[in-house]
Structure formats: structure tokens, C-alpha cells
mmCIF entry with sequence, helices, sheets and N, C-alpha, C, O atoms, coordinates in Angstrom:
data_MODEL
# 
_entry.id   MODEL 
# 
_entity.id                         1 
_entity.type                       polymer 
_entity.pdbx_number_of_molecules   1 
# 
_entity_poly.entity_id                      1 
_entity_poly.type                           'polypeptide(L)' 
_entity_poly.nstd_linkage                   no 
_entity_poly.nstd_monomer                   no 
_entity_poly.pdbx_seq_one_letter_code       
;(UNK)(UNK)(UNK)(UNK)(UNK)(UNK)(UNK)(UNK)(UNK)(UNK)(UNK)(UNK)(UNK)(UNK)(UNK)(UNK)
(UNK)(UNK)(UNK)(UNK)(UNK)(UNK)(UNK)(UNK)(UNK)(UNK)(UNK)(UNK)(UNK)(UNK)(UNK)(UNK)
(UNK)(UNK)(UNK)(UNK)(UNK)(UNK)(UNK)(UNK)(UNK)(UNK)(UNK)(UNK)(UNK)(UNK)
;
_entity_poly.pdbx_seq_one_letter_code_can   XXXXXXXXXXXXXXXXXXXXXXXXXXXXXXXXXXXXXXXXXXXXXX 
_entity_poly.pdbx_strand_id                 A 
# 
loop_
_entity_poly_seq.entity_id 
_entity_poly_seq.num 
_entity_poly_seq.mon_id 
_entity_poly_seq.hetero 
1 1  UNK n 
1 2  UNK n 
1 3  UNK n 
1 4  UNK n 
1 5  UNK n 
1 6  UNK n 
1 7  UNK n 
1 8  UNK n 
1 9  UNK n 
1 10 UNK n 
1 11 UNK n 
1 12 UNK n 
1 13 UNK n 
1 14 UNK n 
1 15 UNK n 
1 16 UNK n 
1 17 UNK n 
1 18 UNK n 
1 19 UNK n 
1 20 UNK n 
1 21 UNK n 
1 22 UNK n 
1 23 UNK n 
1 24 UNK n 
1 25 UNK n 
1 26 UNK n 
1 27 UNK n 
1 28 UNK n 
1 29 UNK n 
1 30 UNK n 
1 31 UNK n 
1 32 UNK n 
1 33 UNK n 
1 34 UNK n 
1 35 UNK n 
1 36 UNK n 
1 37 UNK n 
1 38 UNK n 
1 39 UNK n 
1 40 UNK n 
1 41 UNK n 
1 42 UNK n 
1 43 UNK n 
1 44 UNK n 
1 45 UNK n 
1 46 UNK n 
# 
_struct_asym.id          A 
_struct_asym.entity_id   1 
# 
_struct_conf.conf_type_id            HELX_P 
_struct_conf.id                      HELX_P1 
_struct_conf.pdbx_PDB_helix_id       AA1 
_struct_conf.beg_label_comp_id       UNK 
_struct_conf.beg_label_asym_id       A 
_struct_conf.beg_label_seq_id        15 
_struct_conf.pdbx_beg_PDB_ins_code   ? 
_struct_conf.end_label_comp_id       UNK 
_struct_conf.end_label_asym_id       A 
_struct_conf.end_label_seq_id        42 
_struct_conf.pdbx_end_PDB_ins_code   ? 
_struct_conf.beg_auth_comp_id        UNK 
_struct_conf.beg_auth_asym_id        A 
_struct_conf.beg_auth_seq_id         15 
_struct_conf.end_auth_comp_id        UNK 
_struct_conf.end_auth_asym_id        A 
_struct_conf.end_auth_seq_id         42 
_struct_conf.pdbx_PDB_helix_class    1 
_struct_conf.details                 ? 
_struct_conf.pdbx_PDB_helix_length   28 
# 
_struct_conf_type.id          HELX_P 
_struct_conf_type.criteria    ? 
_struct_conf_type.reference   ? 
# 
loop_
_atom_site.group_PDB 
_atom_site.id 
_atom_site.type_symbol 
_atom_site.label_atom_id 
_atom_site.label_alt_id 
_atom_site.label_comp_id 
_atom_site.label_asym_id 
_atom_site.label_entity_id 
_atom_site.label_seq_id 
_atom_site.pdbx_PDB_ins_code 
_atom_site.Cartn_x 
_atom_site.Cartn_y 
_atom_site.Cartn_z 
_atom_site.occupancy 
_atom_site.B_iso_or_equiv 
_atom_site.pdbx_formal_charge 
_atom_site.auth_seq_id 
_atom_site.auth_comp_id 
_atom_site.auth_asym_id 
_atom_site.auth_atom_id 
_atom_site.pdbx_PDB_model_num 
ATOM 1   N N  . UNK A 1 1  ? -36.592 -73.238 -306.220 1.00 0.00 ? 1  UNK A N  1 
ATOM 2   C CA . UNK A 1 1  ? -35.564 -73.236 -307.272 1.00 0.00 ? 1  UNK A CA 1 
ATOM 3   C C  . UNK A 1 1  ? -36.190 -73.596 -308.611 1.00 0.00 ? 1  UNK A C  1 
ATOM 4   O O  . UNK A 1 1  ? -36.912 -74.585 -308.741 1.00 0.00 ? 1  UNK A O  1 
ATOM 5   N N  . UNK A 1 2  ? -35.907 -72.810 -309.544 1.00 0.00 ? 2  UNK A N  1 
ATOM 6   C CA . UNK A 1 2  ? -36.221 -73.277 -311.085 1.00 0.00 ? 2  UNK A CA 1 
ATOM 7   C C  . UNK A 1 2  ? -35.661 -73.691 -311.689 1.00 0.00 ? 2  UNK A C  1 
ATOM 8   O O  . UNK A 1 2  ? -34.850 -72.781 -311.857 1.00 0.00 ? 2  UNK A O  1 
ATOM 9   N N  . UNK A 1 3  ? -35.197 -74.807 -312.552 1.00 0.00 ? 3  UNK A N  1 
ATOM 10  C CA . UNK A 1 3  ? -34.743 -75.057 -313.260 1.00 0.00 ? 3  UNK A CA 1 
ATOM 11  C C  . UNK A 1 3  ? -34.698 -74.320 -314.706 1.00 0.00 ? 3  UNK A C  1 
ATOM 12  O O  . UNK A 1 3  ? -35.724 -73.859 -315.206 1.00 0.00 ? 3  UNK A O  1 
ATOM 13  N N  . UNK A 1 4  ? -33.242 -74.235 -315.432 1.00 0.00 ? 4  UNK A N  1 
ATOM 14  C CA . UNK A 1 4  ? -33.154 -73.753 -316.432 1.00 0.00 ? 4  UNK A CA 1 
ATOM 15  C C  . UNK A 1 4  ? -34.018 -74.559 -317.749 1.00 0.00 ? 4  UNK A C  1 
ATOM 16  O O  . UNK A 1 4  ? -34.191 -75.739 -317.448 1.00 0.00 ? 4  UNK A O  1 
ATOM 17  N N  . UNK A 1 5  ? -34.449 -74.298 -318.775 1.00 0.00 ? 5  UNK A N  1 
ATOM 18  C CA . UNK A 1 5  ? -35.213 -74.727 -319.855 1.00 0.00 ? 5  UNK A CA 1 
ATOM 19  C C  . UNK A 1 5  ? -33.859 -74.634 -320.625 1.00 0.00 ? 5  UNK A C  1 
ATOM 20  O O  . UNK A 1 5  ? -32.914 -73.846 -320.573 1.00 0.00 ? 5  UNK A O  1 
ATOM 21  N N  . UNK A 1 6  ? -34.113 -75.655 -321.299 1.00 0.00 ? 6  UNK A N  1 
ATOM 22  C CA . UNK A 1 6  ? -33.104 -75.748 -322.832 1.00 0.00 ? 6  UNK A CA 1 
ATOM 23  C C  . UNK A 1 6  ? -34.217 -76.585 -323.956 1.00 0.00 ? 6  UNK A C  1 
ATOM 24  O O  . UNK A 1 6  ? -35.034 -77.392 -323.512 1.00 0.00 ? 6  UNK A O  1 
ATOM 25  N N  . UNK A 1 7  ? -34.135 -76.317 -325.232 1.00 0.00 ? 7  UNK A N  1 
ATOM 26  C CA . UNK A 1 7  ? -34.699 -76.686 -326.004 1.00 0.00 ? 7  UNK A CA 1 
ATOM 27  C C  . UNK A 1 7  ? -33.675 -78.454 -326.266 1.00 0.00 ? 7  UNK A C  1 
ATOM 28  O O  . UNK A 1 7  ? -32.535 -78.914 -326.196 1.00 0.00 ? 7  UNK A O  1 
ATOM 29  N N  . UNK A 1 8  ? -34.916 -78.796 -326.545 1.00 0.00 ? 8  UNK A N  1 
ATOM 30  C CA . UNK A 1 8  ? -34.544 -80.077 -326.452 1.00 0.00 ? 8  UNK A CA 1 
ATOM 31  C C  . UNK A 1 8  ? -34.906 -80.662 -327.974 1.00 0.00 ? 8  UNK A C  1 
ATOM 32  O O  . UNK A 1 8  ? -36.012 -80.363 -328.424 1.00 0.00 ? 8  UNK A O  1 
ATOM 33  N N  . UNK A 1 9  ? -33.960 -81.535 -328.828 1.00 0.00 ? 9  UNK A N  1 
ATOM 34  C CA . UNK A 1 9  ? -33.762 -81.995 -330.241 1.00 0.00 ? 9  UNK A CA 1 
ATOM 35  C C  . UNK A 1 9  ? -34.946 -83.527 -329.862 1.00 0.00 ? 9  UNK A C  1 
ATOM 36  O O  . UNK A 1 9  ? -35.230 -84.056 -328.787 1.00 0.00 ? 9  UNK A O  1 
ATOM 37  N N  . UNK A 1 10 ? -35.419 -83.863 -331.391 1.00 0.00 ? 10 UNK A N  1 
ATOM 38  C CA . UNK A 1 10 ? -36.222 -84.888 -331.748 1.00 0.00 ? 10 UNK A CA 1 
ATOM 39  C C  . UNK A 1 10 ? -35.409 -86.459 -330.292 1.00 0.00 ? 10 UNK A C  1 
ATOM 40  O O  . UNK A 1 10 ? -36.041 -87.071 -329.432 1.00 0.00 ? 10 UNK A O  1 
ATOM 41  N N  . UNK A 1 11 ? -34.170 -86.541 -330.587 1.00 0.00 ? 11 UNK A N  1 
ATOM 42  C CA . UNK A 1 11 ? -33.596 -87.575 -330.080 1.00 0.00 ? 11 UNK A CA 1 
ATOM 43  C C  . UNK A 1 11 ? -33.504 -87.343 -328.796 1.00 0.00 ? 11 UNK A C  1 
ATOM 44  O O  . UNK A 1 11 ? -33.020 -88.293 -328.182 1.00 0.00 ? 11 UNK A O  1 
ATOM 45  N N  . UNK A 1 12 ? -33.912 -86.041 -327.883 1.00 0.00 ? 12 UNK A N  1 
ATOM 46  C CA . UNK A 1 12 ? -33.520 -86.446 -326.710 1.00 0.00 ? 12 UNK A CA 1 
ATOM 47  C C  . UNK A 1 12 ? -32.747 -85.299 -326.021 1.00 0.00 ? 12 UNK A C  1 
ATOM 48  O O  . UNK A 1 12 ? -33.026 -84.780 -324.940 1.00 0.00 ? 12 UNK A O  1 
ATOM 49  N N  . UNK A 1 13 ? -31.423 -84.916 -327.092 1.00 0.00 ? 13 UNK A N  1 
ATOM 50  C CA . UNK A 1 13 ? -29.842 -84.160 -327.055 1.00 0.00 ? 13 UNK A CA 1 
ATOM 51  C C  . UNK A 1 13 ? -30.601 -82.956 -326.642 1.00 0.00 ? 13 UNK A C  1 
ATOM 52  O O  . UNK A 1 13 ? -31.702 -82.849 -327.182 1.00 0.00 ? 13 UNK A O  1 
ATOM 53  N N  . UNK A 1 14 ? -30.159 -81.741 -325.552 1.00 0.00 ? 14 UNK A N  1 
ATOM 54  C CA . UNK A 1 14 ? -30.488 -80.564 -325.949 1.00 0.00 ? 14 UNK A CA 1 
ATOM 55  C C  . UNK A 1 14 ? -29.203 -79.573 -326.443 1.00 0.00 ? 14 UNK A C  1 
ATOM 56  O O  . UNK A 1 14 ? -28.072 -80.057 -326.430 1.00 0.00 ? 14 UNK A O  1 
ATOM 57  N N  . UNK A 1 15 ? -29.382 -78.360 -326.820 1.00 0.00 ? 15 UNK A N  1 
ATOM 58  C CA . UNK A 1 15 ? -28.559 -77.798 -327.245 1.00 0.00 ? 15 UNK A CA 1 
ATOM 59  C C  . UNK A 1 15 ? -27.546 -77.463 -326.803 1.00 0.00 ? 15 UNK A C  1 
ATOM 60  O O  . UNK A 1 15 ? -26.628 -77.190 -327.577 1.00 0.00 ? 15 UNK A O  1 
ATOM 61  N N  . UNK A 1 16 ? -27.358 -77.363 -325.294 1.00 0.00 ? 16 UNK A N  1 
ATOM 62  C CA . UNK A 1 16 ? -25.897 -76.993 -324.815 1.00 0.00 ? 16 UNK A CA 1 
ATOM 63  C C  . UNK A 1 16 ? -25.446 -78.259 -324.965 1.00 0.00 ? 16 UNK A C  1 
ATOM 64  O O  . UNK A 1 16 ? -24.237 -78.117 -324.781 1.00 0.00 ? 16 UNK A O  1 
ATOM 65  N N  . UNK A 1 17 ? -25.667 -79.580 -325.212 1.00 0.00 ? 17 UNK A N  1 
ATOM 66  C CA . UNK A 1 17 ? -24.719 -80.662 -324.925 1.00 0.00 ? 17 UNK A CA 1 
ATOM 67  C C  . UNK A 1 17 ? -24.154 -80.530 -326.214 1.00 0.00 ? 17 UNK A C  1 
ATOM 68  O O  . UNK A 1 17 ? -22.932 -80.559 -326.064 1.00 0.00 ? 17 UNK A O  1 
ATOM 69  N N  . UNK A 1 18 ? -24.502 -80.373 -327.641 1.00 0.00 ? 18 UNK A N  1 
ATOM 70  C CA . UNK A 1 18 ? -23.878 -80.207 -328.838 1.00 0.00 ? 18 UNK A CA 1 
ATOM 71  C C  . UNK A 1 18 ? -23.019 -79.392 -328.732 1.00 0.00 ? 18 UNK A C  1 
ATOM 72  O O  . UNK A 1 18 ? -21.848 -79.762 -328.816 1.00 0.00 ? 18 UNK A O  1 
ATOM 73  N N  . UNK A 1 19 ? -23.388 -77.815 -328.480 1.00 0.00 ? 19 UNK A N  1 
ATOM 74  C CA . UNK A 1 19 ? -22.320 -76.786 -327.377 1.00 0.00 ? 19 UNK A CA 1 
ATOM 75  C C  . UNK A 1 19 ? -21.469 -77.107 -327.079 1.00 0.00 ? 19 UNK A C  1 
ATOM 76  O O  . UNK A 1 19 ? -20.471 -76.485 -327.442 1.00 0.00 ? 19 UNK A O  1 
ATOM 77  N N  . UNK A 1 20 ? -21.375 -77.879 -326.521 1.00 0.00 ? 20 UNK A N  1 
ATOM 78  C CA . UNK A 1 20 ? -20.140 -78.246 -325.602 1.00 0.00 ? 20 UNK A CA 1 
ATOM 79  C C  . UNK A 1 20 ? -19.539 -79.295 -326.570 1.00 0.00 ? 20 UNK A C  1 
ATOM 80  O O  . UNK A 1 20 ? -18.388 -79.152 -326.980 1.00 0.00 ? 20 UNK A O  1 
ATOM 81  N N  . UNK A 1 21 ? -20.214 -80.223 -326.895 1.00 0.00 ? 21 UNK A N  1 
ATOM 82  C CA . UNK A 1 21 ? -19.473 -80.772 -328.160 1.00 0.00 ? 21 UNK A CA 1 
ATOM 83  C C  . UNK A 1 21 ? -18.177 -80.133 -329.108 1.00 0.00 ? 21 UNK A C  1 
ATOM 84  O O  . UNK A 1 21 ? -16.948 -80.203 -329.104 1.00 0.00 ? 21 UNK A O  1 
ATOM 85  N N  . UNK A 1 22 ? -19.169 -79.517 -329.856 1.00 0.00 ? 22 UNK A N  1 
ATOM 86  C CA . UNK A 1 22 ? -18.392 -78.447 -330.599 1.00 0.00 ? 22 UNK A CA 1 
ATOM 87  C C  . UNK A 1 22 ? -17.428 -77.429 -329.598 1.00 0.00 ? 22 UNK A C  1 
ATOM 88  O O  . UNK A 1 22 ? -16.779 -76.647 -330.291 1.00 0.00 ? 22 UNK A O  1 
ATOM 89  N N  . UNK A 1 23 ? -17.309 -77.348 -328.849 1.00 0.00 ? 23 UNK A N  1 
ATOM 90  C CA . UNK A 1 23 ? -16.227 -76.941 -327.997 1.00 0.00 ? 23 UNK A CA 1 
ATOM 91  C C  . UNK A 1 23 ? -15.187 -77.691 -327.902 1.00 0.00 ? 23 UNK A C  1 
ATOM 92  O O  . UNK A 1 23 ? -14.057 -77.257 -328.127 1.00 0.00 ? 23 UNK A O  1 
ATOM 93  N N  . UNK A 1 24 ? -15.468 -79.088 -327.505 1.00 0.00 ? 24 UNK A N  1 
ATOM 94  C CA . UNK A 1 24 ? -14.162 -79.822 -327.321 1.00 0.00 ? 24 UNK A CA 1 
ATOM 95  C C  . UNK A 1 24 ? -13.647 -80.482 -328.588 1.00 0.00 ? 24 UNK A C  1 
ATOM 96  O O  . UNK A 1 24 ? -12.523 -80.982 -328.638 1.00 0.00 ? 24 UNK A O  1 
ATOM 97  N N  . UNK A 1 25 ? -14.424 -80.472 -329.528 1.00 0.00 ? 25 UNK A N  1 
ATOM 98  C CA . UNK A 1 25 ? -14.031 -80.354 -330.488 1.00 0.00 ? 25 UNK A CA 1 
ATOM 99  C C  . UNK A 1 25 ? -12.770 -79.345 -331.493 1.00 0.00 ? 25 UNK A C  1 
ATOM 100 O O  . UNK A 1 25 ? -11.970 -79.645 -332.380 1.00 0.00 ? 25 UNK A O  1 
ATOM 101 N N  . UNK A 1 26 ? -13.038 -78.397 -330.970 1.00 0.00 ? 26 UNK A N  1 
ATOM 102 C CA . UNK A 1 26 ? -12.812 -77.180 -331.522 1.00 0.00 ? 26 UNK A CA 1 
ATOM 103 C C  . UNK A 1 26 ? -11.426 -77.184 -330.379 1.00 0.00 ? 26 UNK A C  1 
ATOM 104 O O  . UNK A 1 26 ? -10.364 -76.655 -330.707 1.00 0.00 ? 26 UNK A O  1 
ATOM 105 N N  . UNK A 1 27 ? -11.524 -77.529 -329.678 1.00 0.00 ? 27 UNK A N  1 
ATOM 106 C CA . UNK A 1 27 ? -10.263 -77.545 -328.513 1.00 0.00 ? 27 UNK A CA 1 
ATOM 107 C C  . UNK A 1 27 ? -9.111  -78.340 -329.112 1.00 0.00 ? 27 UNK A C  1 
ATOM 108 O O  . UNK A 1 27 ? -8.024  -77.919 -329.505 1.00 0.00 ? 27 UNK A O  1 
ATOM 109 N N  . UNK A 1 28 ? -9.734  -79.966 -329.090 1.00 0.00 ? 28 UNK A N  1 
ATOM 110 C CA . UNK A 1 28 ? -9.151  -81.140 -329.816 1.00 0.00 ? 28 UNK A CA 1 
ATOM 111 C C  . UNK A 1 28 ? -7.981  -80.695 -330.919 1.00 0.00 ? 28 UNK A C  1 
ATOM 112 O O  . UNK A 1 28 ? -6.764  -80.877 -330.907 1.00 0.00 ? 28 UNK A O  1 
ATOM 113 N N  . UNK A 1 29 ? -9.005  -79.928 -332.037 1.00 0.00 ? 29 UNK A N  1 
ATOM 114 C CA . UNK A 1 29 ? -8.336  -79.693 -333.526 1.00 0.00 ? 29 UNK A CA 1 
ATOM 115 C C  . UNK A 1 29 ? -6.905  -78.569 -332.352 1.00 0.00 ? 29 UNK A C  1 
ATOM 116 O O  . UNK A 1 29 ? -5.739  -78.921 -332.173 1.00 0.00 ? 29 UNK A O  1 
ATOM 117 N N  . UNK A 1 30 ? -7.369  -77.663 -331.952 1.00 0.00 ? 30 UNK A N  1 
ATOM 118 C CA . UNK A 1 30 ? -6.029  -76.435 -331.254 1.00 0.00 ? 30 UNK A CA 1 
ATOM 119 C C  . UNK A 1 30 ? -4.899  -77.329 -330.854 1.00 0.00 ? 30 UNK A C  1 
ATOM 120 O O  . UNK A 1 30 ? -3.715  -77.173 -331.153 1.00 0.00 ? 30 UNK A O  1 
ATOM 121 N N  . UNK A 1 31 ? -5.409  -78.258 -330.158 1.00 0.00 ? 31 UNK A N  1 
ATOM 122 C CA . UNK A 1 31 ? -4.228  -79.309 -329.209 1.00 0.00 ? 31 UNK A CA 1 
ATOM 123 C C  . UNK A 1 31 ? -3.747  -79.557 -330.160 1.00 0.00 ? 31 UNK A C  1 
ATOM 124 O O  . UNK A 1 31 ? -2.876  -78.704 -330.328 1.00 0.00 ? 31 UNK A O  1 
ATOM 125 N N  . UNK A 1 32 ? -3.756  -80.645 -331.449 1.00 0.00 ? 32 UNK A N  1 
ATOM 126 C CA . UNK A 1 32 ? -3.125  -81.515 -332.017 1.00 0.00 ? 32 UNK A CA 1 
ATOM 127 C C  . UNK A 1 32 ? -2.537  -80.341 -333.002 1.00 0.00 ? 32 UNK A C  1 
ATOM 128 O O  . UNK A 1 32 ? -1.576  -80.642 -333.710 1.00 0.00 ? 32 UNK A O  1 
ATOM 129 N N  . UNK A 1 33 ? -2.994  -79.220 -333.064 1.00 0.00 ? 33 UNK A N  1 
ATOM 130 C CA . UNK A 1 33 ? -2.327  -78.737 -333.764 1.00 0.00 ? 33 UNK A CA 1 
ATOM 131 C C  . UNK A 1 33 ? -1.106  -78.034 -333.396 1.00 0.00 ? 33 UNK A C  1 
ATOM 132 O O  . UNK A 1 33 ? -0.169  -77.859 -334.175 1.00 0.00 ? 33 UNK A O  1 
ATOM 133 N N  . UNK A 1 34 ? -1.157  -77.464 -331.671 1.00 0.00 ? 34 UNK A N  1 
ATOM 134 C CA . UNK A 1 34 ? -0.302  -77.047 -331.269 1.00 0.00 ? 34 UNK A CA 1 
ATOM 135 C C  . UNK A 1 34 ? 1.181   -78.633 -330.926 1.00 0.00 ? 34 UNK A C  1 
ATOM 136 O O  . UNK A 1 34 ? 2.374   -78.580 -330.629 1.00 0.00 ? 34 UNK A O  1 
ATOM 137 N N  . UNK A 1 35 ? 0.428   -79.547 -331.126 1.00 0.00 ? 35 UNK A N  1 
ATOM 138 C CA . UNK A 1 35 ? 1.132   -80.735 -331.007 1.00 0.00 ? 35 UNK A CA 1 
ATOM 139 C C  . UNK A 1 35 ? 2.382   -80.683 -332.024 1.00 0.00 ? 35 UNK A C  1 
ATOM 140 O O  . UNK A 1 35 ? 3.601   -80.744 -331.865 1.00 0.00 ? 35 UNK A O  1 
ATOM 141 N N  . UNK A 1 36 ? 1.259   -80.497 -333.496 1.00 0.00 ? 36 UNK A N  1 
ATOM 142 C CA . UNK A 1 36 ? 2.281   -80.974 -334.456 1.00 0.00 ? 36 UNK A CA 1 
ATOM 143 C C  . UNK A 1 36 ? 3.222   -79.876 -335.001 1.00 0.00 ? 36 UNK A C  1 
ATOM 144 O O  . UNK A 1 36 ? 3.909   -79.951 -336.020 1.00 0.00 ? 36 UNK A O  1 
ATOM 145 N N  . UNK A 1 37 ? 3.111   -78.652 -333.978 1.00 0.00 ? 37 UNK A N  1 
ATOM 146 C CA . UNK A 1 37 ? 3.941   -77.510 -334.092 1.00 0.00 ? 37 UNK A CA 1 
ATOM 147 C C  . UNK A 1 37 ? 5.329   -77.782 -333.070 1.00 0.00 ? 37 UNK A C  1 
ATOM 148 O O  . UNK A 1 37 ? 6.452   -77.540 -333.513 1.00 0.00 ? 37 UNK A O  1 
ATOM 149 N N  . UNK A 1 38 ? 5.157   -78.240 -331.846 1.00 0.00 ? 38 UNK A N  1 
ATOM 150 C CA . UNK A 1 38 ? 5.642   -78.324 -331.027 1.00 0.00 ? 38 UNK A CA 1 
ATOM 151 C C  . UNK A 1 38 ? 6.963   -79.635 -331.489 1.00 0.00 ? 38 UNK A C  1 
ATOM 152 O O  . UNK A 1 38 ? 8.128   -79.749 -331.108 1.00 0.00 ? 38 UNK A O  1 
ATOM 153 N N  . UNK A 1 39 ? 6.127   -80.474 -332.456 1.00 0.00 ? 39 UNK A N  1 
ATOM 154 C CA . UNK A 1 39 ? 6.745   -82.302 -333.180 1.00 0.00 ? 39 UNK A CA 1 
ATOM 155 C C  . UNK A 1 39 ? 7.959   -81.283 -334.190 1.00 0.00 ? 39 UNK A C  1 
ATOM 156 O O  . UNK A 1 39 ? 9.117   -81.665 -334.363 1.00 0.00 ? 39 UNK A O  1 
ATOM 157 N N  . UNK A 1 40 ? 7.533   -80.263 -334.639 1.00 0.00 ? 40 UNK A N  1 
ATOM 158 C CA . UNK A 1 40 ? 8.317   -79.582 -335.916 1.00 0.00 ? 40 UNK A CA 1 
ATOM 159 C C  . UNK A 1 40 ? 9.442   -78.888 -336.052 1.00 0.00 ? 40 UNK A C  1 
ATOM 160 O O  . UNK A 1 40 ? 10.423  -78.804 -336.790 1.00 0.00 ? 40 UNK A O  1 
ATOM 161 N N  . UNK A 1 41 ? 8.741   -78.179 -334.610 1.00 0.00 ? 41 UNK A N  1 
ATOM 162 C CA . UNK A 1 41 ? 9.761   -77.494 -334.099 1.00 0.00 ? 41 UNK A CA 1 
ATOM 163 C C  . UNK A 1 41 ? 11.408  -78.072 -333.015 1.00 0.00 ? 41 UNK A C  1 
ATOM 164 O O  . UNK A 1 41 ? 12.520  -77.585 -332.815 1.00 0.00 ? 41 UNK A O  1 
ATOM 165 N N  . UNK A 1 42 ? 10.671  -79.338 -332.577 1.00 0.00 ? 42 UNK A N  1 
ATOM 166 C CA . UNK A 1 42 ? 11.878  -80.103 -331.712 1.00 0.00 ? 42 UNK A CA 1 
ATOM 167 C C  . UNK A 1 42 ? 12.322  -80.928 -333.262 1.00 0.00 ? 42 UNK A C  1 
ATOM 168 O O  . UNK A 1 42 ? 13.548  -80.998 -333.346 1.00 0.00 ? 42 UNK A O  1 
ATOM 169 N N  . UNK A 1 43 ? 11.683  -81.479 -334.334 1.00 0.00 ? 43 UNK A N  1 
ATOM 170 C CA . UNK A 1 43 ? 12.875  -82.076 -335.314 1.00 0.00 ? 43 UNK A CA 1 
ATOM 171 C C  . UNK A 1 43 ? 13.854  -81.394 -336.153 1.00 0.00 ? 43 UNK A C  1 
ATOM 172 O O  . UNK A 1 43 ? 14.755  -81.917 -336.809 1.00 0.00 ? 43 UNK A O  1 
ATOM 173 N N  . UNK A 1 44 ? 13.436  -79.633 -336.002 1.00 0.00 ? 44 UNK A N  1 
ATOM 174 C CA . UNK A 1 44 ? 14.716  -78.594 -336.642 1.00 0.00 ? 44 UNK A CA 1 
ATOM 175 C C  . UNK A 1 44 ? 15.954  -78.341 -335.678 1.00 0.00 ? 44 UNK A C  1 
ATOM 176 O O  . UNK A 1 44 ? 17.124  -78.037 -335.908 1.00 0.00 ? 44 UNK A O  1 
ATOM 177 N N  . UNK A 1 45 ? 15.234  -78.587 -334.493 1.00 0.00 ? 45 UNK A N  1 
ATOM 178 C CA . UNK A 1 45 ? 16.703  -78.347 -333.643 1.00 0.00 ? 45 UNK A CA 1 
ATOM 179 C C  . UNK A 1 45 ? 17.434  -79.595 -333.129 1.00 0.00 ? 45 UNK A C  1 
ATOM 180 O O  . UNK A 1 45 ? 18.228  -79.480 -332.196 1.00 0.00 ? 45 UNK A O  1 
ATOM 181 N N  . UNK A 1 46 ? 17.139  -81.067 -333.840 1.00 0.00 ? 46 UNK A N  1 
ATOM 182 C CA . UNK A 1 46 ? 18.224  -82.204 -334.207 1.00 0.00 ? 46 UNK A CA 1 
ATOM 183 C C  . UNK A 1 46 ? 18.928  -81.994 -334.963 1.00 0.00 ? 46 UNK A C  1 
ATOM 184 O O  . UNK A 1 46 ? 19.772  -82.836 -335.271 1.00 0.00 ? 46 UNK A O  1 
# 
């Protein structure tokens, strides 16, 4: 079995872990936004 190679940063990090960072990141911002759609939409129909 071989292991996959990833380039690996000065500190250690390699690049898919930032990857994935910026993924859940990028997820995070969708959620809260579908949040504060969801907050907007239930205070028009009080």
C-alpha cells in the first residue's frame, strides 16, 4: 500500500487540512445564513 503525498506547509499543516478548513467554513457562513433567513421569515408571519 502507498500512501498518498500531500505537500506539506513550513508549520507542519498540509494542504487538504486548510481544504477542508475552508470548506467548513464556507458551510458555516451558508448555515447561519440560511438561519437568519429562516429567523425573518418566521418574524413576518407573527
Amino acid at each position: 500500500m502507498s500512501k498518498e503525498t500531500r505537500s506539506i506547509d513550513k508549520k507542519g499543516f498540509s494542504n487538504k487540512f486548510f481544504e477542508e478548513l475552508d470548506k467548513e467554513h464556507d458551510n458555516a457562513k451558508d448555515f447561519a445564513k440560511r438561519q437568519k433567513e429562516l429567523k425573518e421569515k418566521k418574524k413576518q408571519q407573527i
